[in-house]
C-alpha positions as CSV (number, residue, x, y, z in Angstrom):
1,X,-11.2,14.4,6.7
2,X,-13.1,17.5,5.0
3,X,-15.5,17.9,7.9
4,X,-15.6,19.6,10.7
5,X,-16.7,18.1,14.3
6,X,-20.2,20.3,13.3
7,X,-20.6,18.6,10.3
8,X,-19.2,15.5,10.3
9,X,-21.7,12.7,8.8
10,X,-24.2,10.7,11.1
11,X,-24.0,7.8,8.5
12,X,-21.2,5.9,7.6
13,X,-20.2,4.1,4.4
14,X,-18.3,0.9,6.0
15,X,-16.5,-0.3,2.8
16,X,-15.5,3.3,2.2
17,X,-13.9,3.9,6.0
18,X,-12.2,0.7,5.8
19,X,-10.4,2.0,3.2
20,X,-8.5,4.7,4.8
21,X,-5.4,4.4,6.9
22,X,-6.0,3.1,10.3
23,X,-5.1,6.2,12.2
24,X,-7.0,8.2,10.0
25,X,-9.8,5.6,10.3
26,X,-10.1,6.8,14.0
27,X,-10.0,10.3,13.8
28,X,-13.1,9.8,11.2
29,X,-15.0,8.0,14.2
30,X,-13.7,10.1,16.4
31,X,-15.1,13.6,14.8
32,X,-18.3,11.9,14.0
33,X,-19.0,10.4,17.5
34,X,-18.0,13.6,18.7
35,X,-20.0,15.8,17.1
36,X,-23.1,13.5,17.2
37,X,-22.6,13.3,21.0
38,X,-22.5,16.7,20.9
39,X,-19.5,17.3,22.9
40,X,-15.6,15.0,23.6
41,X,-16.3,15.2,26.9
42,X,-16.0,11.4,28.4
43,X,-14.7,9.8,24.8
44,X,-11.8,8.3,25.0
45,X,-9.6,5.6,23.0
46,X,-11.7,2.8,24.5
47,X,-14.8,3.8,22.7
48,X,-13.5,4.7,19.0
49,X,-11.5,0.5,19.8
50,X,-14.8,-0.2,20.4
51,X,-16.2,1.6,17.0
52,X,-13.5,0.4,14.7
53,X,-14.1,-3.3,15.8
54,X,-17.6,-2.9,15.1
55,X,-16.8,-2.0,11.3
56,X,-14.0,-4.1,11.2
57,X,-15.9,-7.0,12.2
58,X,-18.7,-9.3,9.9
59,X,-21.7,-8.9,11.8
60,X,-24.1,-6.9,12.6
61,X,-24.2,-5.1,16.1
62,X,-25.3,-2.5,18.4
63,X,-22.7,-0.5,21.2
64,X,-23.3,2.2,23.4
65,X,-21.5,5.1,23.3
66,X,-20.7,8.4,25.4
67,X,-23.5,11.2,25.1
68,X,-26.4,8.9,24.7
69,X,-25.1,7.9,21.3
70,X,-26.1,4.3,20.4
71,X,-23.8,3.1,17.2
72,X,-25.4,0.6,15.1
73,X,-24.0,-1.3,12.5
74,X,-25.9,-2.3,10.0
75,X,-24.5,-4.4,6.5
76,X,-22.2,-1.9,4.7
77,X,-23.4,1.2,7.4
78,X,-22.8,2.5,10.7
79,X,-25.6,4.5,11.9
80,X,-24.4,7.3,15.3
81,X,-27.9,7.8,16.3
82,X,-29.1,9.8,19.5
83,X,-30.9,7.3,22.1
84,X,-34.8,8.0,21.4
85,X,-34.5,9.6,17.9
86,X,-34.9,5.9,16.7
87,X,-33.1,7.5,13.4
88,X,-31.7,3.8,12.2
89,X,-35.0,2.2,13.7
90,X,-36.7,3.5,11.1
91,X,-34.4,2.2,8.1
92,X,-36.9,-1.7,8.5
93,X,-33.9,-3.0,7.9
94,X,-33.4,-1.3,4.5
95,X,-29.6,0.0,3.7
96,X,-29.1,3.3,1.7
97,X,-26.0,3.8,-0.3
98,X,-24.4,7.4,0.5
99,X,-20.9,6.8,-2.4
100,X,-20.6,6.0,-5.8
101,X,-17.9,3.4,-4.7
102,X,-21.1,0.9,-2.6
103,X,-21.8,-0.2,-6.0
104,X,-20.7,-2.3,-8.7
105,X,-21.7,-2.6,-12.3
106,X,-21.3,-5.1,-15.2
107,X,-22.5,-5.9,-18.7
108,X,-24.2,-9.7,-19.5
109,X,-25.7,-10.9,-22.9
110,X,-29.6,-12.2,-22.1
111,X,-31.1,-15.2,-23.7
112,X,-35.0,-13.7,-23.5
113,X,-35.0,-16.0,-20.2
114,X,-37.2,-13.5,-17.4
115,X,-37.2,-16.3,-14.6
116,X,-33.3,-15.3,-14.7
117,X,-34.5,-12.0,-13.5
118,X,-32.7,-11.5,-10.0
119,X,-35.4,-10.9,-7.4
120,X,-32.7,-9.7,-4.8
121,X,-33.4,-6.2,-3.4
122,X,-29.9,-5.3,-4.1
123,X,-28.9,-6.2,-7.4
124,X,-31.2,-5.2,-10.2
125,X,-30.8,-5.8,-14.2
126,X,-31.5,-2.9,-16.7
127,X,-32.0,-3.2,-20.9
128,X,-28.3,-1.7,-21.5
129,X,-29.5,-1.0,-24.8
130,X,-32.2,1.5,-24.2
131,X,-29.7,3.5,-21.9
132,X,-26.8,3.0,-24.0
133,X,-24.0,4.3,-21.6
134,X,-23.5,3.5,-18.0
135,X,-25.0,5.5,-15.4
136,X,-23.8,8.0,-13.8
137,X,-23.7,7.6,-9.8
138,X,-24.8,10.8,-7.8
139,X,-27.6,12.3,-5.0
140,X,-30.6,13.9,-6.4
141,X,-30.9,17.0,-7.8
142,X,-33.7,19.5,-9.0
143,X,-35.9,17.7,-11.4
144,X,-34.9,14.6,-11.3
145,X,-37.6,12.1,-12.1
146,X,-38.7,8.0,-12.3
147,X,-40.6,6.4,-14.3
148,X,-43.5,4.3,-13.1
149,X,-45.8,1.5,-14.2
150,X,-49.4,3.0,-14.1
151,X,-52.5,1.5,-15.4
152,X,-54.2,4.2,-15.8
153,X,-51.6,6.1,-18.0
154,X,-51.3,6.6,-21.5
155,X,-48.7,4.3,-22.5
156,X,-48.8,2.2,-18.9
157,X,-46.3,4.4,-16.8
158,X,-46.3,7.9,-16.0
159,X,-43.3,10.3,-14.9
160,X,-42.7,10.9,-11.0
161,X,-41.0,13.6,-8.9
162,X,-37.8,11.6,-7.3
163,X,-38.6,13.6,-4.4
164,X,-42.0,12.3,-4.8
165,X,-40.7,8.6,-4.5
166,X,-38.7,9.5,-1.8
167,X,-41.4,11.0,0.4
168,X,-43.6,8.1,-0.2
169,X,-41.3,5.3,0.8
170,X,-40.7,7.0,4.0
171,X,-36.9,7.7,3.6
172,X,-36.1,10.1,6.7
173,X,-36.0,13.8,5.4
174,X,-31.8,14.1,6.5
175,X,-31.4,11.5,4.3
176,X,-32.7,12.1,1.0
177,X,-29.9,14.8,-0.5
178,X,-27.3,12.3,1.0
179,X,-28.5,8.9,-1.1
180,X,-26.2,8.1,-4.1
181,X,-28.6,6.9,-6.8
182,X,-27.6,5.8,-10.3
183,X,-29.0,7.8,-13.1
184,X,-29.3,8.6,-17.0
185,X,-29.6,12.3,-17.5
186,X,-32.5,13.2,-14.7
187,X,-33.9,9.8,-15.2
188,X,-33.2,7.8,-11.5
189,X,-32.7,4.1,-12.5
190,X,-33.5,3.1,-9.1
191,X,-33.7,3.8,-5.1
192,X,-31.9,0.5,-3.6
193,X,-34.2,-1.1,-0.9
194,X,-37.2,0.8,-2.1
195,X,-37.9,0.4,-5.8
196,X,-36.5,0.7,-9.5
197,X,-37.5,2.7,-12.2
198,X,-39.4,1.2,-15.4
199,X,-38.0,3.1,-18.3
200,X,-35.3,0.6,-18.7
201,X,-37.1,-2.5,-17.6
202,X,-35.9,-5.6,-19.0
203,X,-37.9,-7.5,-21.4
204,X,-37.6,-10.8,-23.6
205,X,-36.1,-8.4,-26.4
206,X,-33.2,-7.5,-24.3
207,X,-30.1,-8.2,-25.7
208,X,-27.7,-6.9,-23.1
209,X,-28.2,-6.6,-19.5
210,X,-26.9,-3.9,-17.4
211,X,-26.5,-5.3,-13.9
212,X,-26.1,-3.1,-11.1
213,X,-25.5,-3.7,-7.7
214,X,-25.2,-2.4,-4.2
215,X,-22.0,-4.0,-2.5
């Protein structure tokens, strides 16, 4: 565990902590409950039990914790949020991927057949052929960019600020340099649970599909 108690993540990747050995597994919820709480005054084994059968388990859920910490699982995330903050609140139910490892990618052939097109929030399909190499998984940087479908544009899209995106679909501030999005060069393919980029749409000319998708 790189972090300190100070800066120990407020957001957890489930699939990735599920991964590590057990007893590490603790001391992970451990340093994070702790430092969201604030203090380890009042924590004890009962509570990080009561955290690892929360992201052990299938479902969803909601526990509270010591230091007016409420932990809430939600699909592949536990959220350690401060009671009245309303930090996973605001999510709408929408689930943010913070490692390269929450997705999965694969190659098909397409036939020209768009009602094939997944409508799924989480699992989007991109003309492999225009990219030409997989993407590469990371958080945002400095001029990154997405490209959007605009009427009024030359051409029918135009070029956005990431950051831009970002700020208009209401993603918490904290959040933003944490998201792991996939990209080609500064070109963001796609924000999972908000919206995908246009440059590599697919269309009945697609030969090959990349398909990407959050786990």
């Amino acid at each position: 565990m790189a972090e300190t108690v100070e800066t120990a993540p407020f957001v957890l990747s489930v699939p990735a902590l599920l991964r590590e050995d057990p007893f590490l597994r603790g001391r992970i919820l451990y340093r994070c409950l702790a430092a969201r709480a604030g203090t380890r005054r009042d924590l004890r084994a009962v509570h990080i039990d009561a955290l690892r059968g929360l992201c052990e388990g299938k479902g969803d859920g909601r526990l509270s914790m010591p230091g007016g910490v409420s932990a809430c699982r939600r699909g592949p995330f536990l959220f350690l949020e401060k009671e009245g903050e309303e930090r996973g609140l605001r999510y709408s139910g929408e689930e943010y991927p913070f490692s390269a490892d929450a997705y999965d990618c694969c190659l098909h052939d397409f036939n020209g057949n768009m009602d094939r097109i997944p409508r799924n929030l989480y699992t989007k399909w991109f003309d492999y052929d225009k990219i030409g190499t997989f993407p590469v998984f990371r958080t945002r940087r400095p001029g990154d960019r997405m490209t959007i479908l605009s009427a009024g544009s030359p051409g029918g899209t135009v070029s956005k600020k990431l950051a831009r995106v970002m700020l208009d679909a209401g993603i918490p501030a904290e959040l933003r340099d944490r998201i792991v999005l996939p990209f080609h060069g500064k070109e963001a393919l796609w924000v999972p649970g908000v919206r995908m980029g246009d440059a590599f749409r697919i269309t009945p000319e697609t030969a090959r599909i990349l398909e990407i998708r959050v786990l």
